[in-house]
Backbone as JSON Lines, residues from 0, in Angstrom:
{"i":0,"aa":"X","n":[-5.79,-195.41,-22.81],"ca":[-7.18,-195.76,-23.05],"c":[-8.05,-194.62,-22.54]}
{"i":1,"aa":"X","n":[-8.98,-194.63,-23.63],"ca":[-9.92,-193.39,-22.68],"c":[-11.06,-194.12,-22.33]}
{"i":2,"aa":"X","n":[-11.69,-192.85,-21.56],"ca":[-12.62,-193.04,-20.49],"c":[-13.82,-194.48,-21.06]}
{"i":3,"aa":"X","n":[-14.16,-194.1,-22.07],"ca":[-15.31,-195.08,-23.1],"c":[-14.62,-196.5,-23.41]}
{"i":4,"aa":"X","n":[-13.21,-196.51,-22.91],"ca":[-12.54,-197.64,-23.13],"c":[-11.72,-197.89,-24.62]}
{"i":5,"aa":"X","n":[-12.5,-197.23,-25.85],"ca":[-11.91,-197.0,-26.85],"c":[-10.64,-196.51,-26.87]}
{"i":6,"aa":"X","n":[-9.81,-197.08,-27.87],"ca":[-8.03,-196.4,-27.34],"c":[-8.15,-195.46,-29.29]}
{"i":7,"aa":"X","n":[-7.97,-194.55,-28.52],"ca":[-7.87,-193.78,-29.81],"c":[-6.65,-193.51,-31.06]}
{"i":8,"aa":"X","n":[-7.23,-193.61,-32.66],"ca":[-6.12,-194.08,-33.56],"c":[-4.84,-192.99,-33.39]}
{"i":9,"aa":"X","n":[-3.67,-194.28,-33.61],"ca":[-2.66,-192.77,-33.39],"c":[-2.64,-191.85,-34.87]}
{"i":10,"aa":"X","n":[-1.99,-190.96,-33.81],"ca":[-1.81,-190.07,-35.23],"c":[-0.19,-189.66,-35.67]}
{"i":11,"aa":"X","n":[-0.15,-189.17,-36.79],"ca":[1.2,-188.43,-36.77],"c":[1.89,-187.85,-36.32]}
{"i":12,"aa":"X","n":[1.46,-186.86,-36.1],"ca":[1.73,-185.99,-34.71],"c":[1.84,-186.38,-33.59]}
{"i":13,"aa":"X","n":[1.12,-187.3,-33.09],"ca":[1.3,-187.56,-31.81],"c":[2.54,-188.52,-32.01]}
{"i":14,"aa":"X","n":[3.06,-189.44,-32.61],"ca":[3.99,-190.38,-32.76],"c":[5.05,-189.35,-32.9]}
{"i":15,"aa":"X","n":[5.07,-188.31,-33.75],"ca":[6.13,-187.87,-33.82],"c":[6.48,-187.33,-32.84]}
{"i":16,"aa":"X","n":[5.64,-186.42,-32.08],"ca":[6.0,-186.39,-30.58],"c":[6.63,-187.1,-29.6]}
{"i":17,"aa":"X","n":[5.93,-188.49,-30.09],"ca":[6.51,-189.29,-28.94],"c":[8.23,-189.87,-29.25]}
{"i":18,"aa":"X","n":[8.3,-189.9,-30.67],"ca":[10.02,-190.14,-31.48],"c":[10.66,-189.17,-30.69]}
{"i":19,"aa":"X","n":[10.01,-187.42,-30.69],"ca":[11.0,-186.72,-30.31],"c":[11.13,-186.59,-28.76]}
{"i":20,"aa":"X","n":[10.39,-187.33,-27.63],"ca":[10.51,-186.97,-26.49],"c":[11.77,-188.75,-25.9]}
{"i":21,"aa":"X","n":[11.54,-189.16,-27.41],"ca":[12.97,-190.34,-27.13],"c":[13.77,-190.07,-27.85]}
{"i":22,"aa":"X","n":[14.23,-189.5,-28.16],"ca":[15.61,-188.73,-29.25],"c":[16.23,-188.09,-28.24]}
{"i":23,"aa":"X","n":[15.47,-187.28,-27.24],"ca":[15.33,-186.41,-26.37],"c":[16.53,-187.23,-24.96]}
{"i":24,"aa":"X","n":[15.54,-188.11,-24.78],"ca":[16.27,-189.78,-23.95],"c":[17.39,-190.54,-24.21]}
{"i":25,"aa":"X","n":[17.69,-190.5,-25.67],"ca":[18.98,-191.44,-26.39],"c":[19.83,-190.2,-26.04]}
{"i":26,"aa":"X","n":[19.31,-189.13,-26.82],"ca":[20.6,-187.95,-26.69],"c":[21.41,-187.95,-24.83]}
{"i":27,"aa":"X","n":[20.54,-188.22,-24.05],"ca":[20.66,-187.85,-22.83],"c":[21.39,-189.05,-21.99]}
{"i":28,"aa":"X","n":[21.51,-189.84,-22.51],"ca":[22.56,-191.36,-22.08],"c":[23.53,-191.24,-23.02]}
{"i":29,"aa":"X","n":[24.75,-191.85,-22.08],"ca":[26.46,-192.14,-22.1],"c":[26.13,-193.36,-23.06]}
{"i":30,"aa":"X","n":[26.84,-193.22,-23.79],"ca":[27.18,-194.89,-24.97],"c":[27.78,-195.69,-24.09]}
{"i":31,"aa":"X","n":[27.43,-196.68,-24.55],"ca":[28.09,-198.11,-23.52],"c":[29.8,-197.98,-24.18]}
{"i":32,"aa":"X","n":[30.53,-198.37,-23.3],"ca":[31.93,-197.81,-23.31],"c":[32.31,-199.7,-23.73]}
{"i":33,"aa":"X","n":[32.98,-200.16,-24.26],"ca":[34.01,-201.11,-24.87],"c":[34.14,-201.35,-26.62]}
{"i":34,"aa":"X","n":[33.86,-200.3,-26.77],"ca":[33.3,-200.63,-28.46],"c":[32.26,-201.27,-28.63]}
{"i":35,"aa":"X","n":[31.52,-201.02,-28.04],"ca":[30.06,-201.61,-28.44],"c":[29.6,-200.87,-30.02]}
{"i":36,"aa":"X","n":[29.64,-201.52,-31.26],"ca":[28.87,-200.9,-31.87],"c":[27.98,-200.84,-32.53]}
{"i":37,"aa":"X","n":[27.08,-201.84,-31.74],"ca":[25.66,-201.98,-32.0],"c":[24.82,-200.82,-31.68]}
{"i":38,"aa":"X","n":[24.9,-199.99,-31.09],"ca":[24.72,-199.21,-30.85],"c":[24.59,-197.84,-32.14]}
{"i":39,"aa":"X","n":[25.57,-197.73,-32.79],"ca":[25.86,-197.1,-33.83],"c":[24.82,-197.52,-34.98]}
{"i":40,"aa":"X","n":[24.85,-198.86,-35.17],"ca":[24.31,-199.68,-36.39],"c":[22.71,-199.37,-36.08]}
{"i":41,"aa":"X","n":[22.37,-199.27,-34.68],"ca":[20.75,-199.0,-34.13],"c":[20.56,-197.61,-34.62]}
{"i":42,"aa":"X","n":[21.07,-196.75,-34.41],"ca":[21.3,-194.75,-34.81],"c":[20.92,-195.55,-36.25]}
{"i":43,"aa":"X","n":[22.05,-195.73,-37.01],"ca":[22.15,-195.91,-38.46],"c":[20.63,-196.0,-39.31]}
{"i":44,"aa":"X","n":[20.24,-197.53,-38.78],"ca":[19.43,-197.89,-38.92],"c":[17.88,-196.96,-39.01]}
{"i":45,"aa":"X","n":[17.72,-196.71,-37.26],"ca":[17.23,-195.47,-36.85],"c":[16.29,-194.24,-38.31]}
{"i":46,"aa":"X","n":[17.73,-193.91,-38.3],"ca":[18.14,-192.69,-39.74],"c":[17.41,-193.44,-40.62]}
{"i":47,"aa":"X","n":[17.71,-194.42,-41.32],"ca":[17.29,-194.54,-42.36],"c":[16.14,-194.99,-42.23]}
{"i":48,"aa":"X","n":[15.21,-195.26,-41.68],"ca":[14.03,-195.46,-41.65],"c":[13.12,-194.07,-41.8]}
{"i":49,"aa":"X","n":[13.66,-193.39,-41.16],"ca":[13.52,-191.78,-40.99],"c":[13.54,-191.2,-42.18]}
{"i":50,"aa":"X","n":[14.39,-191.46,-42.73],"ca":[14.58,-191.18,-44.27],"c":[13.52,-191.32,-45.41]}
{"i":51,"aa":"X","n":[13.13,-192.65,-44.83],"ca":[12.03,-193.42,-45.84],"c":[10.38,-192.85,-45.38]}
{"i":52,"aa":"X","n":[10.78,-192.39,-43.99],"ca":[9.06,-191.91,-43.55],"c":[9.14,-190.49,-44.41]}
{"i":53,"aa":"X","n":[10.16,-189.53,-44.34],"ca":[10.27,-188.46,-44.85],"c":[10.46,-188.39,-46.33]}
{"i":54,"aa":"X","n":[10.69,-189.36,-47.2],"ca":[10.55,-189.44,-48.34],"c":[9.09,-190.16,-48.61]}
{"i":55,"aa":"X","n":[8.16,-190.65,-47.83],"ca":[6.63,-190.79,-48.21],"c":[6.11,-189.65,-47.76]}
{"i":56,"aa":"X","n":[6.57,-188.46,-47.29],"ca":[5.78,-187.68,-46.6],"c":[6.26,-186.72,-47.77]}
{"i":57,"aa":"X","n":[7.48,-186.45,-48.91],"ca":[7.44,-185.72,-49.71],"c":[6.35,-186.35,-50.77]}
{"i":58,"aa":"X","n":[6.59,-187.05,-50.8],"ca":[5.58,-188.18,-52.31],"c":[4.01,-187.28,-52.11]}
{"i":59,"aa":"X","n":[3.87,-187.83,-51.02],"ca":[2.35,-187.21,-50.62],"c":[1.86,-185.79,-50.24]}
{"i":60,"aa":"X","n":[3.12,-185.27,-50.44],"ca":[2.79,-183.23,-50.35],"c":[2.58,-183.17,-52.04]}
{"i":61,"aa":"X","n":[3.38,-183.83,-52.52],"ca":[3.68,-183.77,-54.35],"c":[2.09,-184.34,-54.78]}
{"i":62,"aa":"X","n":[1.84,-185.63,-54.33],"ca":[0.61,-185.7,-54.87],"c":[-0.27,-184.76,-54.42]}
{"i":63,"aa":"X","n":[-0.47,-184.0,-53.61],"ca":[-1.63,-183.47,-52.86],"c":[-1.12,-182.08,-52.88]}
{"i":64,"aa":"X","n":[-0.29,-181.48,-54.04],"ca":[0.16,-180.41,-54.51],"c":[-0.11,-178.95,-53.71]}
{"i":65,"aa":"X","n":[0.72,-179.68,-52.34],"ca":[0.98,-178.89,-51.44],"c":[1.68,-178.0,-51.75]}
{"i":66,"aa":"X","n":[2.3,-177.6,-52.22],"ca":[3.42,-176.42,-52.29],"c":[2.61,-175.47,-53.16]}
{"i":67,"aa":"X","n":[1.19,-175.29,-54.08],"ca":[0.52,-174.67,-54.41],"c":[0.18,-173.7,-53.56]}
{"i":68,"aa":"X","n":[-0.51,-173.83,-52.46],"ca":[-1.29,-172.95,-51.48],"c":[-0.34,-172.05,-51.19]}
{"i":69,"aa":"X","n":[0.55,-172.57,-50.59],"ca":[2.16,-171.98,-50.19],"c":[2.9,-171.03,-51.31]}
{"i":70,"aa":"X","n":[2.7,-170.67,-52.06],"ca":[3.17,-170.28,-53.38],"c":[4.41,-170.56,-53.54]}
{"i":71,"aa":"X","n":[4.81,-171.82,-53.22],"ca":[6.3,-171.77,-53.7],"c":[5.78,-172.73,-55.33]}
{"i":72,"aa":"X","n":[7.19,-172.85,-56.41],"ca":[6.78,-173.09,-57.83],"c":[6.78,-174.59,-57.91]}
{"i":73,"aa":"X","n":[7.46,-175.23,-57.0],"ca":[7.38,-176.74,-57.16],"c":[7.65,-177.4,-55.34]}
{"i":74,"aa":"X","n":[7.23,-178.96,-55.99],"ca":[7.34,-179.6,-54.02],"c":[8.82,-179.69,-53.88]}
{"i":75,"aa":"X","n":[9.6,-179.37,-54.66],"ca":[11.33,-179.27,-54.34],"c":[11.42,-177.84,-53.91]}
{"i":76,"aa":"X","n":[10.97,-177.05,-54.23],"ca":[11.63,-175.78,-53.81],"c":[9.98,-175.7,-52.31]}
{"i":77,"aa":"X","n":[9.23,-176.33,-52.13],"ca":[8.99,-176.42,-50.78],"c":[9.57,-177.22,-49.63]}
{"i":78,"aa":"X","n":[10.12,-178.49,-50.06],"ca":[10.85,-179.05,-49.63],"c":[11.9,-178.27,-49.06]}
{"i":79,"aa":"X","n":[12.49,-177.7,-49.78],"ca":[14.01,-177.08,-49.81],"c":[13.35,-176.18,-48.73]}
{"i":80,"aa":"X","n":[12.88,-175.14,-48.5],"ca":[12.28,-174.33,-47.77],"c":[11.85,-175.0,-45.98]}
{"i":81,"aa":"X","n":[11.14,-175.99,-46.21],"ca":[10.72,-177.35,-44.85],"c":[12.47,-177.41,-44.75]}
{"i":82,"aa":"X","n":[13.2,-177.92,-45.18],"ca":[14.17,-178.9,-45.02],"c":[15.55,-177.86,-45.06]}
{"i":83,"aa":"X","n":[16.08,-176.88,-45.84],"ca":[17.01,-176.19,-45.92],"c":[18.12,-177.24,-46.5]}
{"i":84,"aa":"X","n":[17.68,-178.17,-47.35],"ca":[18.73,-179.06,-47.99],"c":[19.51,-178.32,-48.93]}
{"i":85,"aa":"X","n":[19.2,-177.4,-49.62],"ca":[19.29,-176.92,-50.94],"c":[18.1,-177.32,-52.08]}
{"i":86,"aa":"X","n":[18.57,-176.9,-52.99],"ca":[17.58,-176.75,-54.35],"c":[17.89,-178.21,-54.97]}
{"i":87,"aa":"X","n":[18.87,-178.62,-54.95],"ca":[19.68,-179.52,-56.07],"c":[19.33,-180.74,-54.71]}
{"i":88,"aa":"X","n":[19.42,-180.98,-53.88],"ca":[19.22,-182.24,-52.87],"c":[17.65,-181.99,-52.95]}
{"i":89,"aa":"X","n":[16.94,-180.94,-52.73],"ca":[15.44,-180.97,-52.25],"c":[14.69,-181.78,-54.41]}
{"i":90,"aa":"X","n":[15.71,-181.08,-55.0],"ca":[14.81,-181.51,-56.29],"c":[15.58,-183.2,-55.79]}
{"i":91,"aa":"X","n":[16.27,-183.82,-55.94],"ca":[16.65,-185.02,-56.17],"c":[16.02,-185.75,-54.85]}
{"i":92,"aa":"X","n":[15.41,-185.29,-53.87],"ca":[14.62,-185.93,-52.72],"c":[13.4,-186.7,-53.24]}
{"i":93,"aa":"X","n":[13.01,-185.32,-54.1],"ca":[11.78,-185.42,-54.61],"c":[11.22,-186.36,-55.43]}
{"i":94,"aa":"X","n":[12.47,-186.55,-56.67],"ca":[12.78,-187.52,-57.8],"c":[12.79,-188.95,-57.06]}
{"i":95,"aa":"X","n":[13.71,-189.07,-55.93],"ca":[13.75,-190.46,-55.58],"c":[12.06,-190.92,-54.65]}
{"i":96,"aa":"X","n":[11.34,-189.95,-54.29],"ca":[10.43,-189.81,-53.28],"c":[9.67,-190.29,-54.12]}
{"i":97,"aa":"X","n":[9.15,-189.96,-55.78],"ca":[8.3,-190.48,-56.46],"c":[8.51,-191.46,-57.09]}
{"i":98,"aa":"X","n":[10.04,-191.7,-57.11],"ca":[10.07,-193.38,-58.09],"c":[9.72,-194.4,-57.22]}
{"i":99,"aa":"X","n":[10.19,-194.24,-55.87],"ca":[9.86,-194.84,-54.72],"c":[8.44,-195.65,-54.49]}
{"i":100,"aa":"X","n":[7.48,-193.99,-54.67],"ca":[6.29,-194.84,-54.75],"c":[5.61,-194.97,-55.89]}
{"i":101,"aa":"X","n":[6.06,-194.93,-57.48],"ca":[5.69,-195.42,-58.79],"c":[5.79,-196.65,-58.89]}
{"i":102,"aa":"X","n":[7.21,-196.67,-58.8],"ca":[8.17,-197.83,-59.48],"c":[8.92,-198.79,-58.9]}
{"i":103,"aa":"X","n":[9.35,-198.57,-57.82],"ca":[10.51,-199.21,-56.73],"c":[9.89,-199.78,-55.33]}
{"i":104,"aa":"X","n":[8.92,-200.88,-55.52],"ca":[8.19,-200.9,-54.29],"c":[9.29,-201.73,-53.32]}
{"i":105,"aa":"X","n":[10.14,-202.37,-53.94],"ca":[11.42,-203.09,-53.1],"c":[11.81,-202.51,-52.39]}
{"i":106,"aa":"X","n":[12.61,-201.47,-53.13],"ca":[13.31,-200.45,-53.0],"c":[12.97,-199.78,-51.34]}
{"i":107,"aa":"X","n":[11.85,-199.36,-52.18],"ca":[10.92,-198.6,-50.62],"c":[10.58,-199.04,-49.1]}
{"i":108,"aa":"X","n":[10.41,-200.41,-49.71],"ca":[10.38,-201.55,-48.16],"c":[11.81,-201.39,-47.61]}
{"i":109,"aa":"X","n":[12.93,-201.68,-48.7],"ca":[14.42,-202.0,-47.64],"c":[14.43,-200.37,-47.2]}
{"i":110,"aa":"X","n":[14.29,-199.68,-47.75],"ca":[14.64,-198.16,-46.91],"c":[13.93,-198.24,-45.37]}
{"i":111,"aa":"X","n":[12.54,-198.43,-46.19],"ca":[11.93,-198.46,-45.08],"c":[12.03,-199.2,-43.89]}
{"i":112,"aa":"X","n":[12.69,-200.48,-43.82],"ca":[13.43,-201.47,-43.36],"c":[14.93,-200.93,-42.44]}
{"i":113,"aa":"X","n":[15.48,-199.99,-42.94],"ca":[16.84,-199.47,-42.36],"c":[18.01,-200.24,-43.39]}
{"i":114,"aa":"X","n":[17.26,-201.61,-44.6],"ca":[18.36,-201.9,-44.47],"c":[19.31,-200.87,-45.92]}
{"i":115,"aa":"X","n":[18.36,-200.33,-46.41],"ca":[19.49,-199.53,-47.04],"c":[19.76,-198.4,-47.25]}
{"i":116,"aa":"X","n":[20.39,-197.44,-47.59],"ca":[20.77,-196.07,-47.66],"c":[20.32,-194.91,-48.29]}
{"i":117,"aa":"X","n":[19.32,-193.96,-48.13],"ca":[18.9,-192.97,-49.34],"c":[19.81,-193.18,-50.63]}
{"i":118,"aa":"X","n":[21.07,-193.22,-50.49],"ca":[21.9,-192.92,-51.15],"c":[21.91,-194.08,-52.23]}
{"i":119,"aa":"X","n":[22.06,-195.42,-51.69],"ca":[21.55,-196.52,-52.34],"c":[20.4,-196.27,-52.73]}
{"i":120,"aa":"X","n":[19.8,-196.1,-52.42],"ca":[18.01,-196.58,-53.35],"c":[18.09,-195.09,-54.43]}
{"i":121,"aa":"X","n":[18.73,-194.6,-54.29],"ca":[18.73,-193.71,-55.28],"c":[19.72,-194.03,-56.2]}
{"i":122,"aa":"X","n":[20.52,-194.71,-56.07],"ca":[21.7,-195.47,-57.04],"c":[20.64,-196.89,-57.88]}
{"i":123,"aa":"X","n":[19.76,-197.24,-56.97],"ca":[19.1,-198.57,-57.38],"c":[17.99,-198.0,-58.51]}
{"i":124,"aa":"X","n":[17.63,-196.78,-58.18],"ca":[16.24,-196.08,-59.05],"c":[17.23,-195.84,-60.03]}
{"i":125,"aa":"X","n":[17.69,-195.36,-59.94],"ca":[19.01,-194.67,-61.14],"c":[19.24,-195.81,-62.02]}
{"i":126,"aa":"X","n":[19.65,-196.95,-62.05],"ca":[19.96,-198.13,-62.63],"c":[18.63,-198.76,-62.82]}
{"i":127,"aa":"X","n":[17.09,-198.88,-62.24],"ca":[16.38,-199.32,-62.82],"c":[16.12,-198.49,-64.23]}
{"i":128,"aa":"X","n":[16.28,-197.06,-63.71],"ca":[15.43,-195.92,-64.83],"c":[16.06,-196.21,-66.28]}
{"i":129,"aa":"X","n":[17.38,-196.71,-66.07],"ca":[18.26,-196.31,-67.28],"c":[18.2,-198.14,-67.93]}
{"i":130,"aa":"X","n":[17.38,-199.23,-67.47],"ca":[16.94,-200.49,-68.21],"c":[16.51,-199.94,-69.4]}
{"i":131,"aa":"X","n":[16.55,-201.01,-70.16],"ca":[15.48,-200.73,-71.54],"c":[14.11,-201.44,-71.47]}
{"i":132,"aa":"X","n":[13.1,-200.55,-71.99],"ca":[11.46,-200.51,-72.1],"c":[11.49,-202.18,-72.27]}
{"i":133,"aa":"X","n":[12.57,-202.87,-73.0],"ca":[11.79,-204.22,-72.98],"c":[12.09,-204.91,-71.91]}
{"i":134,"aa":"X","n":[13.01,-204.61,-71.15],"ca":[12.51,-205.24,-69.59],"c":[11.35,-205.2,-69.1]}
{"i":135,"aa":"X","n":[10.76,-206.75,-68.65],"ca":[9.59,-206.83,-67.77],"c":[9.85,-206.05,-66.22]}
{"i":136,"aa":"X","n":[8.65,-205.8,-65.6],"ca":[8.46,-205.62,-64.26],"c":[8.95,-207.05,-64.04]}
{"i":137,"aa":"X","n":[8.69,-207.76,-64.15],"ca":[9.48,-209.25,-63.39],"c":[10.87,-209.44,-63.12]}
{"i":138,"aa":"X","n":[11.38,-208.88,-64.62],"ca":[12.59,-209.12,-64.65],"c":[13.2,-208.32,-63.95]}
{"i":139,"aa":"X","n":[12.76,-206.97,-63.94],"ca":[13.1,-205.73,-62.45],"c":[13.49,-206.75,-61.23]}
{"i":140,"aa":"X","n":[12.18,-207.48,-61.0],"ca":[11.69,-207.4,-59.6],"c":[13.19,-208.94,-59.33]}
{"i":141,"aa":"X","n":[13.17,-209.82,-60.44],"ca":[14.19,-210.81,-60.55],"c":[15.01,-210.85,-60.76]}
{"i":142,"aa":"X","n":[16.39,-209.97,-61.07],"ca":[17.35,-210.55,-62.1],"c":[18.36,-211.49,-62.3]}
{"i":143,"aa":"X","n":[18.44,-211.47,-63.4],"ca":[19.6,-212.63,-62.94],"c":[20.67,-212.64,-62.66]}
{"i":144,"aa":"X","n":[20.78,-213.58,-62.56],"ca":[22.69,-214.04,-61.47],"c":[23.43,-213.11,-61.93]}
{"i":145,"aa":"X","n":[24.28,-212.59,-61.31],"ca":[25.45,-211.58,-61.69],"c":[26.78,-212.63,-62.53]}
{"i":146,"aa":"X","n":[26.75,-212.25,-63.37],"ca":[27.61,-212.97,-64.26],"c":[27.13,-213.64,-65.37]}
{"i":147,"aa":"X","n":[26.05,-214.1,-65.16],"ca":[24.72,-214.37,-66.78],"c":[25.04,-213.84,-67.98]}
{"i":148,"aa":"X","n":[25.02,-214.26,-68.73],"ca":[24.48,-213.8,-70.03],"c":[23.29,-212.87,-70.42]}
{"i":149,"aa":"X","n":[23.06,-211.68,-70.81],"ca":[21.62,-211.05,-70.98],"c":[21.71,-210.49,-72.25]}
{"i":150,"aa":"X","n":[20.7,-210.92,-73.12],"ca":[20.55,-209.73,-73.93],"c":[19.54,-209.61,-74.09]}
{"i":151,"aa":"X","n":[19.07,-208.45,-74.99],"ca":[17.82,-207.56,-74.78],"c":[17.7,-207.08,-76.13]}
């Protein structure tokens, strides 16, 4: 709190600071020793949330056509440059980063959630993309029972 009593809004930076001065703390403690592996599933988790902040934080360099100023030719090959993923992971970051926030608002919550995997939600965008145009958004957002009948 400061002095005026007002507690001032956080920011990015400062949070991220504060992630890395506890990364800093986890790294620095012994794992609980009997097979505990809740522990693991917390990291896991962890990650993938991480994943999902860093895939809204590509979305929003792309909209705000950051990689212009920078002269690199696209937000994948700035990405790639920030990140050292490669060309072929930084373009496919990118791809899942914008269906994410077009098309896949589910999608984006469970990442964002921990509960599922870059790797998944990019398998899930992949299989929405390739529906046919006469699928509703509903039917996206619903489908039916696995084993149904569908045609289209």
């Amino acid at each position: 709190m400061s002095i005026s009593g007002v507690v001032p809004a956080p920011t990015m930076a400062g949070a991220l600071s504060r992630l890395h001065f506890t990364l800093d703390d986890v790294a620095s403690l012994a794992p609980s020793a009997g097979g505990d592996v809740s522990q693991l599933r917390a990291v896991e988790r962890a990650v993938r949330r991480l994943e999902a902040v860093k895939l809204v934080l590509i979305a929003q360099a792309d909209r705000e056509r950051a990689a212009e100023p920078s002269a690199h030719t696209s937000t994948a090959s700035l990405v790639d440059q920030v990140t050292r993923s490669g060309g072929a992971a930084a373009s496919a970051q990118v791809s899942l980063a914008l269906a994410l926030e077009e098309s896949c608002p589910q999608t984006k919550a469970a990442l964002a959630d921990g509960a599922v995997t870059t790797q998944a939600a990019a398998i899930i965008v992949g299989a929405l993309e390739k529906l046919p145009a006469a699928v509703t958004d509903a039917e996206r957002a619903n489908p039916p029972p696995i084993g149904s009948v569908v045609t289209f």
